[in-house]
Structures are given as structure tokens and as C-alpha cells.
N, C-alpha and C positions, 0 to 999 in steps of 0.2 A: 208452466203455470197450472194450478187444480185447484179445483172450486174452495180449497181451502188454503188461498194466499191471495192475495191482494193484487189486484191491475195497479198499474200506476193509471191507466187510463181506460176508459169504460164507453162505447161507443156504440149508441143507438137506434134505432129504426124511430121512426116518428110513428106515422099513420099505421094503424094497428098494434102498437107497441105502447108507445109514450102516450098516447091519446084514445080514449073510449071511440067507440062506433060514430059515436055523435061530435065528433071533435075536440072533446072535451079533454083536459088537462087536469089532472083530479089534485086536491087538497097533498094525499097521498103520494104519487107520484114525486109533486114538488119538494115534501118535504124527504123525499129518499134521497133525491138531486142535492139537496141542501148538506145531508146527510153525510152521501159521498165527498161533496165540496170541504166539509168541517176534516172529517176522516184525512183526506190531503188524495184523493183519488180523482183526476180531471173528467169531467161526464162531455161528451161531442155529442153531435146527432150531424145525420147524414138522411137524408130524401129522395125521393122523384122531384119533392117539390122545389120549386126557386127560391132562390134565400130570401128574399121579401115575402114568401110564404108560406117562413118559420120566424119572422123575425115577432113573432109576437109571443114565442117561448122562450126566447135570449132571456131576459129578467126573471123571469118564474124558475125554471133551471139554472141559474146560477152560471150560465157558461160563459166562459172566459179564454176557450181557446177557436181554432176552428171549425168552423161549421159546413160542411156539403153538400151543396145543392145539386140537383140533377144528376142523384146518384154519383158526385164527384166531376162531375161539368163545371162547378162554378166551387171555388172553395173562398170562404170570406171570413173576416175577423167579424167580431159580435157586433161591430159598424158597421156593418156590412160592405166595409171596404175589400178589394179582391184581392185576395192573395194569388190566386192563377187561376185559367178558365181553360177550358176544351171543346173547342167549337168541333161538329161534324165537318169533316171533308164534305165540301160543298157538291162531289160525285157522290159520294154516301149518301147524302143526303138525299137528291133526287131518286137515287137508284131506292132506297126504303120508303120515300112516301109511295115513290110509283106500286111498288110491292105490299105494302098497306093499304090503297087503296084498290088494287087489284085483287085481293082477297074478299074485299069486301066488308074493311073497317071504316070506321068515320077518320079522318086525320087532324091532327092538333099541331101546330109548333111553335116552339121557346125558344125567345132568343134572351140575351142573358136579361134584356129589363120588358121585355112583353112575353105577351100569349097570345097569339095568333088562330081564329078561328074560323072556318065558313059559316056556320052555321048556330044560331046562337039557341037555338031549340033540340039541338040533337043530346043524346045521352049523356050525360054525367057532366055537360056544363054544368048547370047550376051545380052542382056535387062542385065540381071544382070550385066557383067561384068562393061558396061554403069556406071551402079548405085553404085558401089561397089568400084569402081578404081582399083579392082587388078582381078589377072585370077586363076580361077578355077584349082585344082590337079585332073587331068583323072584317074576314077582306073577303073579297070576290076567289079572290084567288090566291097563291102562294107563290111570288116572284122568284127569280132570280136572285134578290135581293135580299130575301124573305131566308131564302138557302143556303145563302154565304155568312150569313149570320146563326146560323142555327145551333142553339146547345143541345136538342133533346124533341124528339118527334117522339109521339105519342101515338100507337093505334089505338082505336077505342070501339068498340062492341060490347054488346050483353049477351052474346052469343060465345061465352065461355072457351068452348073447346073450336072454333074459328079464331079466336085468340093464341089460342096454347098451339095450332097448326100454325099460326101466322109466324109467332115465334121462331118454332123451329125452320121453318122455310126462312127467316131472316136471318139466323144461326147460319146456316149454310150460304146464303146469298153472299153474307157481310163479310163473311168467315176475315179477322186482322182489317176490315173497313171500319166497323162497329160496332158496340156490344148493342146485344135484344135483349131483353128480359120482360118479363111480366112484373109488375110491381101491385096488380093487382087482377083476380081473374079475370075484369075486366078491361084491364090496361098493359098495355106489351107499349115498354120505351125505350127507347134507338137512342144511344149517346156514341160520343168518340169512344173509340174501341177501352181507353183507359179513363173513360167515365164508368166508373161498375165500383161496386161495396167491398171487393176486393183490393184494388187500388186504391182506395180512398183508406183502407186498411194501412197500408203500407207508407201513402204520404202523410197521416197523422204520425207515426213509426219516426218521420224523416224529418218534419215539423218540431216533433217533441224530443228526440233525438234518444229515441227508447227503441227495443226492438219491439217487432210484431208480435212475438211472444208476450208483451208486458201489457197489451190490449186483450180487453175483453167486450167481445158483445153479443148485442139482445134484439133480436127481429122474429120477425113472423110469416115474409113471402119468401118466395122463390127469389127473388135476386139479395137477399139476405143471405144464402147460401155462402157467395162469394166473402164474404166477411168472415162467416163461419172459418170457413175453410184456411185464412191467415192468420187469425188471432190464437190469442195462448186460450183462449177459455171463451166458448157459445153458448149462448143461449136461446134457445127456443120459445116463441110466445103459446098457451095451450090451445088458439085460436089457429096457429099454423096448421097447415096440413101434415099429414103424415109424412110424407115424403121430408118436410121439410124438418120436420121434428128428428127425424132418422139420424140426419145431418149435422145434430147440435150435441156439445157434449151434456149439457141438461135443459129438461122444460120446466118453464114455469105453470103458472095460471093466464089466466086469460086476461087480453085486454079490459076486459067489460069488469075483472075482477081485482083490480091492482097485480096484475102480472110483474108488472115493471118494479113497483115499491117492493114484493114479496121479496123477489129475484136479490134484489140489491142488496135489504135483510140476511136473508139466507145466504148467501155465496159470499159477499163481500165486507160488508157490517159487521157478521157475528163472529168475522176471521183473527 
């Protein structure tokens, strides 16, 4: 595929991507989705976040096929009925909170219908709640129970590059237990080893019964890479880092500027 042929499917990053700094879902945006939709081109989106919080862009994008939560932890029709889920190995599990918190991160975990918190004053709650539309369950602590459930641990600091060290030290720890990535410099999330943007690549592929070649997608962080890297045609947000930019076979504009609408225009609309 090249930026001058047609995806049959189009598969997008949300936060940072599809939606402005402020969470926003622009006029714009919508109508590229719509765009795509008329054209005969299927638009997906894939997140960190849980499917109940994206399910309030199902209607505005037009989506009609699957959608991926938790970076592909949790896959669901636009009813958010479950098509499959991937819960952490409940040793995984333990073995990455204990190593995010030993680092010296705050820790979050999802299970596929909560959000699990100590502490409802520490960094980027409220950002989450923002993002998510619903509120976090406070516990003391994180069960057993808590573990064997788990879609998606989250570390969490503003301490940037104790984030990106946490990572990699999870990278080697989990190595085939399960995948780390940073979903934001902020946030380093721990799913089943085939929760990742990559995988979620390949079971849209299997879903849609089209090859990986015939997707194309649009992201902006580091675990966006993985998507890159299977699809017939990437794209870069101009908000990405360089690194990640490197990675993509084109960049757009930025979120804050219609990146996404441009993108969609340009490569596949004017094809």
C-alpha cells in the first residue's frame, strides 16, 4: 500500500491523535471520519483507554466495526459488547506492580469494567477522570482479587525519564510475561504480552478478513510504533516525537491543528 491507494481500513490512536490537548473531538476531525465512512473506508480506534472511555466517540465517528481498549486488552463491537479480552497473568501481574512501585511510580489498575486507585489526589487522576467519563473505585490496597482480574496496570509519574527507565526495566523483567509501553511520557502501561497496537493490527486483519497490508494508521506516542510497524501505510502525529516520527511512513500536523482531518484528506480522500 502507498500513501497513494486506498486502506480498506484506517486505524487510529485517540488521545493525542483524534482528540485536541483538551479532549476535544473537533467539527473537523468528525467530519474526515464521516468522509472516510461515505468513501467505503472503515475508521477503528484503539487506546490505553477502557472502552466505556471511548464510548462517547462511537456516534460522532461513525464506527461500525471494532474498537480496542487497553491497547487491545479488551476488543468490543460499538455496544460495547466483548468480542475477546486479555487479562494479565495474574504472576505478571504482581511481579509489574511490585516493579512500578519499586521504582518509585504511583500505580493504577483496570479491570475490564473499573479503575482501581489508592490514592485519589495523586497525579493525573483527575486528568483521567476528564478522559474516561466515569470515577475511579479507592481501595486501600490491591487484592489478590484485584490481580486476577487485571486488564492493564498503569505506572504513573511526572517524572518523565523515571518513566522511560521504568519501562525499559519492565521490557526486560516481562520480557513474553507482558508488553510495557508508555502511552504517554507520563504513563508506562503493562497489558497481556498481545495487548500492544501491534496485535490489535493484525486481529482487525483477522476480524475484517483483509491483510495487514490493507490497514493504515495514525498515532502520536511510542506504543503507536507497534501499529506502525504492521500496517501497509503510518502515519505520524506532528506532536509525536522524533523518534516516533522516524518510524512512520508520513507526518502530518498536529493534534491541536487538525492533524487527523488533514492526514485523512491528503493520503486517502484525494486518492
Amino acid at each position: 500500500m502507498t500513501k497513494h491507494s486506498r486502506p480498506r481500513l484506517v486505524l487510529a490512536d485517540v488521545d493525542g491523535t483524534l482528540v485536541t490537548n483538551d479532549k476535544i473531538l473537533t467539527q473537523e476531525a468528525m467530519a474526515a471520519a464521516r468522509e472516510l465512512n461515505e468513501a467505503g473506508m472503515e475508521l477503528s480506534i484503539t487506546s490505553g483507554r477502557p472502552p466505556r472511555g471511548m464510548s462517547m466517540l462511537i456516534e460522532p465517528l461513525c464506527l461500525t466495526g471494532a474498537i480496542a481498549g487497553f491497547n487491545g486488552g479488551v476488543l468490543v463491537h460499538p455496544d460495547l459488547s466483548v468480542i475477546e479480552r486479555r487479562t494479565l497473568d495474574p504472576g505478571a501481574a504482581v511481579e509489574a506492580l511490585r516493579l512500578i512501585l519499586d521504582k518509585g511510580l504511583d500505580a493504577w489498575l483496570y479491570t475490564e469494567s473499573s479503575w482501581l486507585i489508592r490514592d485519589p489526589d495523586a497525579p493525573h487522576v483527575a486528568r483521567e477522570r476528564r478522559t474516561v467519563k466515569f470515577d475511579p473505585e479507592v481501595v486501600a490496597r490491591f487484592s489478590d482479587a484485584h490481580l486476577a482480574q487485571t486488564v492493564k496496570i498503569v505506572g504513573v509519574s511526572d517524572d518523565f525519564a523515571r518513566v522511560a527507565a521504568c519501562e525499559t526495566a519492565a521490557q526486560e523483567a516481562l520480557d513474553g510475561k507482558a508488553s510495557a509501553t508508555r502511552s504517554q511520557a507520563y504513563y508506562l502501561d503493562v497489558t497481556h504480552p498481545q495487548a500492544n497496537k501491534g496485535d490489535v493490527v493484525e486481529t482487525l486483519a483477522k476480524l475484517s478478513r483483509i491483510s495487514p497490508k490493507d490497514i493504515a494508521t495514525i498515532g502520536d506516542g511510542p506504543n503507536d510504533v507497534l501499529m506502525f510497524r504492521k500496517s501497509g501505510f503510518s502515519i505520524a502525529m506532528g506532536n509525536a516525537s522524533n523518534a516516533v516520527k522516524s518510524q512512520a511512513d508520513a507526518v502530518t500536523d498536529s493534534n491541536q491543528s487538525e492533524g487527523f482531518a488533514k492526514a485523512m484528506r491528503k493520503y486517502f480522500l484525494a486518492a
